[in-house]
C-alpha positions in Angstrom: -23.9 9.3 37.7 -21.7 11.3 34.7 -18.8 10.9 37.1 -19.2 7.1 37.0 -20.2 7.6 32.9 -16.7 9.7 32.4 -15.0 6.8 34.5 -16.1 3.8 32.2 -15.0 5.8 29.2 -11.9 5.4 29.3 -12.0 2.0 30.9 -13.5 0.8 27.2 -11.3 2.9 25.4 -8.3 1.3 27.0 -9.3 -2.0 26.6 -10.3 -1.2 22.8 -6.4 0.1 22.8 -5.1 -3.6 24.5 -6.9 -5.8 21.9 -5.7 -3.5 19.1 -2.2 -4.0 21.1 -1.8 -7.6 21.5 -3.6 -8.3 17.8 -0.4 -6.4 16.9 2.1 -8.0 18.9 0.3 -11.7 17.8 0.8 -10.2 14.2 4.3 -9.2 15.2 5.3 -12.6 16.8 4.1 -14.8 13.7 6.1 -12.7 11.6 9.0 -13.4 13.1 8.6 -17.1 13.4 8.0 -16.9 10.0 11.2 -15.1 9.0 13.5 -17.4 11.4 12.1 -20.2 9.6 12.3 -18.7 6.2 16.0 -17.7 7.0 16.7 -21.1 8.3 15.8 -23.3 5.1 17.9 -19.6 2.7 21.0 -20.4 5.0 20.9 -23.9 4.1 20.3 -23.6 0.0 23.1 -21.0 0.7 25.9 -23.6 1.9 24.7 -25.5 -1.0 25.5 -22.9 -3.0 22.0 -23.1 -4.6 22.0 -19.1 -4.2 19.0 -17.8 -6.2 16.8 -19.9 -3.8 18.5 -18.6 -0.9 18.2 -15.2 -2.2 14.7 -15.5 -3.1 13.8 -17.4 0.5 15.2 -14.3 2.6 13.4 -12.2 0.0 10.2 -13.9 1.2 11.4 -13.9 5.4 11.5 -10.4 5.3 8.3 -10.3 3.9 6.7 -12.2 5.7 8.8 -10.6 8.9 7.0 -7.3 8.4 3.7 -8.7 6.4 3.0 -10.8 9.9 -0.3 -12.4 9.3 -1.4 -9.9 6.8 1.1 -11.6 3.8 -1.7 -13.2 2.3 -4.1 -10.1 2.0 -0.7 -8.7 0.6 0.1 -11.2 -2.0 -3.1 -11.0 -2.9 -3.7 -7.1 -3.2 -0.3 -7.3 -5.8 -1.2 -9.7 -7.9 -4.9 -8.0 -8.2 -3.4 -4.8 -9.0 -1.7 -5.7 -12.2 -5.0 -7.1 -13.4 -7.7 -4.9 -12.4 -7.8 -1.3 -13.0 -10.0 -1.2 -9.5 -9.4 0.0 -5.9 -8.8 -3.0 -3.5 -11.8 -1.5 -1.0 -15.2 -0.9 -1.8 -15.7 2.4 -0.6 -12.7 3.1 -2.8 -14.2 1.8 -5.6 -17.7 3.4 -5.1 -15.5 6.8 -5.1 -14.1 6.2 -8.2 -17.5 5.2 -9.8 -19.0 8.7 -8.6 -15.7 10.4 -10.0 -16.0 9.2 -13.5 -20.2 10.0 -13.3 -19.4 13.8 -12.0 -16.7 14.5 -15.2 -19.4 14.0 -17.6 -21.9 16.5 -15.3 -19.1 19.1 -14.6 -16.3 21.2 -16.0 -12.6 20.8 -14.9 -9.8 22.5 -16.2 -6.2 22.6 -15.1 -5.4 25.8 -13.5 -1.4 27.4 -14.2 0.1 25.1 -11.3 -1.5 22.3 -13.3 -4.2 21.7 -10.1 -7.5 20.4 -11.2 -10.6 23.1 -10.7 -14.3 22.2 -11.4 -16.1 25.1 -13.0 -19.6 26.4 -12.0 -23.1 24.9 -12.8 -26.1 26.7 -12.9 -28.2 26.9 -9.4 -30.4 24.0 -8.5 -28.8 22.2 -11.4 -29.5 18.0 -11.4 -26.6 15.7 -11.1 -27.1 12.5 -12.0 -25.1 10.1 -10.7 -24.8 6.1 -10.4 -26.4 4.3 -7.4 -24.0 3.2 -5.0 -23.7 4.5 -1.0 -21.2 7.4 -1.6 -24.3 8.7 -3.8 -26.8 8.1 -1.6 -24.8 9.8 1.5 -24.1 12.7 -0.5 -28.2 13.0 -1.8 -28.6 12.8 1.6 -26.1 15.8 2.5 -27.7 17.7 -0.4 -30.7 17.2 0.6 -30.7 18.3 4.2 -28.9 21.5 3.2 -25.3 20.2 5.2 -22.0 22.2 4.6 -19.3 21.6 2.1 -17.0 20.3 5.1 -19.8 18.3 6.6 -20.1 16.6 3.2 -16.0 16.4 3.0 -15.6 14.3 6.2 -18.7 12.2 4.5 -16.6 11.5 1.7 -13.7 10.9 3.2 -15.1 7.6 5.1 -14.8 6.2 1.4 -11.3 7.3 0.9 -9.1 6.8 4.3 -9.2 3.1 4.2 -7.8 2.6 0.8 -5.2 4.8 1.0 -4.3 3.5 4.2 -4.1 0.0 3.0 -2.2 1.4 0.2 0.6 3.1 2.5 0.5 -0.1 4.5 1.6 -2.3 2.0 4.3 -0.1 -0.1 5.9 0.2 3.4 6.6 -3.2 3.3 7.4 -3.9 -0.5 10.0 -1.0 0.1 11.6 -2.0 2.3 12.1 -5.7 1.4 13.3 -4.0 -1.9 15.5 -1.8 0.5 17.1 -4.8 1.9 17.5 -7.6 -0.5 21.2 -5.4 -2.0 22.4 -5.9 2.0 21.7 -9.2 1.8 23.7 -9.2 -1.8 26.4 -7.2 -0.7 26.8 -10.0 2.3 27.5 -12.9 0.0 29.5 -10.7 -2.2 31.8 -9.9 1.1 31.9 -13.7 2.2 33.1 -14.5 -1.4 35.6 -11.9 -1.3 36.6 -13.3 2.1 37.0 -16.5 0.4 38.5 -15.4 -2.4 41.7 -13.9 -0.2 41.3 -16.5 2.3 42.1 -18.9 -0.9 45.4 -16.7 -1.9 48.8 -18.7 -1.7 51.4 -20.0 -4.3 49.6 -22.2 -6.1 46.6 -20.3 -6.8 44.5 -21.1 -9.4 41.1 -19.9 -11.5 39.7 -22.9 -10.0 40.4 -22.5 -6.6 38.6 -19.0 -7.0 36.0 -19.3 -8.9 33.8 -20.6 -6.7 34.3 -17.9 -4.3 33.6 -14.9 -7.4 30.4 -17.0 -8.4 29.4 -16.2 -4.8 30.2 -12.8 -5.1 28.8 -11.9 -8.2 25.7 -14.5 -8.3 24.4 -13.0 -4.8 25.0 -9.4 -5.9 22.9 -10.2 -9.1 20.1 -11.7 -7.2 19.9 -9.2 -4.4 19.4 -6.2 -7.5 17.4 -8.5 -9.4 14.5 -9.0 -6.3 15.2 -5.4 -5.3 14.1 -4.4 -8.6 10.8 -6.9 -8.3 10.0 -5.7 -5.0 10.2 -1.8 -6.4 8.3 -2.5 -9.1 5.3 -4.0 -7.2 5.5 -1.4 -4.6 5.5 1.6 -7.5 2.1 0.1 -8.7 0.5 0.9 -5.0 2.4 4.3 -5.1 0.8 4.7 -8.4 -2.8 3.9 -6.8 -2.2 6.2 -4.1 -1.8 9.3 -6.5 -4.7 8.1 -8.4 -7.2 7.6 -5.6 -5.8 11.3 -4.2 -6.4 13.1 -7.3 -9.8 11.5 -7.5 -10.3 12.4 -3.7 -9.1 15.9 -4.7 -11.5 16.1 -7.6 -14.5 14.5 -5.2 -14.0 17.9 -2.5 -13.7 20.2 -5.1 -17.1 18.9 -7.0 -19.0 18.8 -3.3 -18.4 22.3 -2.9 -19.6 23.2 -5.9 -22.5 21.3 -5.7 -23.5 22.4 -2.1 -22.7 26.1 -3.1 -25.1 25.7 -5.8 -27.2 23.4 -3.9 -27.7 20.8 -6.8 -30.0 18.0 -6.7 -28.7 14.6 -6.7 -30.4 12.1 -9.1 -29.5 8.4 -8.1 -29.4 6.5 -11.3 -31.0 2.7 -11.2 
């Protein structure tokens, strides 16, 4: 009978591991389709020398290339983040609420190397802190006289999906922000191409001036959407640091409190 329990096992875990796989590869497939088109309609504004649209069209295929299905939740999550001071996750969120209740309970400092360290309360102290699940798990840690790392991998449950959102999407912002001055320095290179192509006797500014409006206008817009695309993806960097520091903060404080087995007091 446990042979034939070990034997199923894996047979779940493997098909858990194939749904995860092809959800992927759907993902994957859509984001091609998506760039193909995208790259399609660019290559067609570019004969038409209508370059910023071009430029800003295989801005948006890349995108949506390494985005897949998940461009919306993207877009989304980049707008939000200029306007909210808020993680994008709940859990997150809660974390950060239980952060800014345990500064006004504890002491930090900043030690020489400029690391955060929460000074010492007094035994069987009361912590009050606001209602919300993180709270309640760690009451419940407290409360049934669980470790420091117990409580750590408890707290982490609230911090691993945000920052993994977060790394998720500045992988992409980067490098669409990474590729847009290739994509410049290709029209600059077929309006150089042009430009000598165009070389003879009778030469003129006219003849060439097309050609260096190429060259210069797709440089400009492939630095000009790099830039955009950096800029977005520094404000998820930016989240990531926060929402570590706070994380750091969180272990540090749950030590202290199980070391000096505090009380937890849920606020309504």
């Amino acid at each position: 009978m446990a042979n034939k329990e070990k034997k199923t096992a894996p047979a779940k875990a493997s098909k858990g591991a194939l749904a995860i796989s092809e959800a992927a590869a759907g993902a994957g497939v859509l984001g091609l389709l998506g760039f193909v088109a995208l790259f399609f309609v660019a290559l067609i504004f570019f004969v038409t020398e209508n370059f910023f649209l071009a430029m800003l069209l295989a801005s948006l295929g890349l995108l949506v290339y390494v985005a897949g299905s998940e461009l919306s939740k993207l877009l989304l999550s980049s707008i939000t983040i200029f306007f909210s001071s808020k993680h994008l996750i709940r859990n997150a969120t809660h974390l950060q609420d239980t952060i800014a209740a345990l500064r006004g309970s504890l002491q930090f400092k900043k030690d020489e190397s400029g690391w955060i360290k929460v000074g010492p309360i007094e035994p069987g102290a009361k912590i009050k802190l606001p209602d919300n699940p993180l709270t309640r798990d760690i009451q419940v840690c407290l409360q049934r006289g669980k470790g420091s790392e117990y409580t750590s991998y408890v707290a982490h449950e609230y911090y691993v999906d945000c920052r993994e959102m977060y790394d998720h999407f500045h992988s992409h912002l980067e490098f669409v922000a990474g590729a847009m001055p290739l994509f410049g320095l290709i029209g600059t290179i077929v309006g150089l191409i042009g430009m000598f192509d165009s070389l003879g006797a009778n030469v003129s500014v006219e003849v060439l001036s097309p050609q260096l409006a190429l060259a210069l206008k797709t440089t400009l817009y492939g630095a000009v959407f790099a830039s955009v695309y950096t800029i977005i993806a520094s404000r998820f960097d930016t989240r990531i640091k926060a929402l570590e520091y706070d994380y750091d903060i969180l272990n540090q404080s749950l030590e202290v409190l199980v070391k000096n087995r505090a009380t937890i007091e849920v606020q309504a």
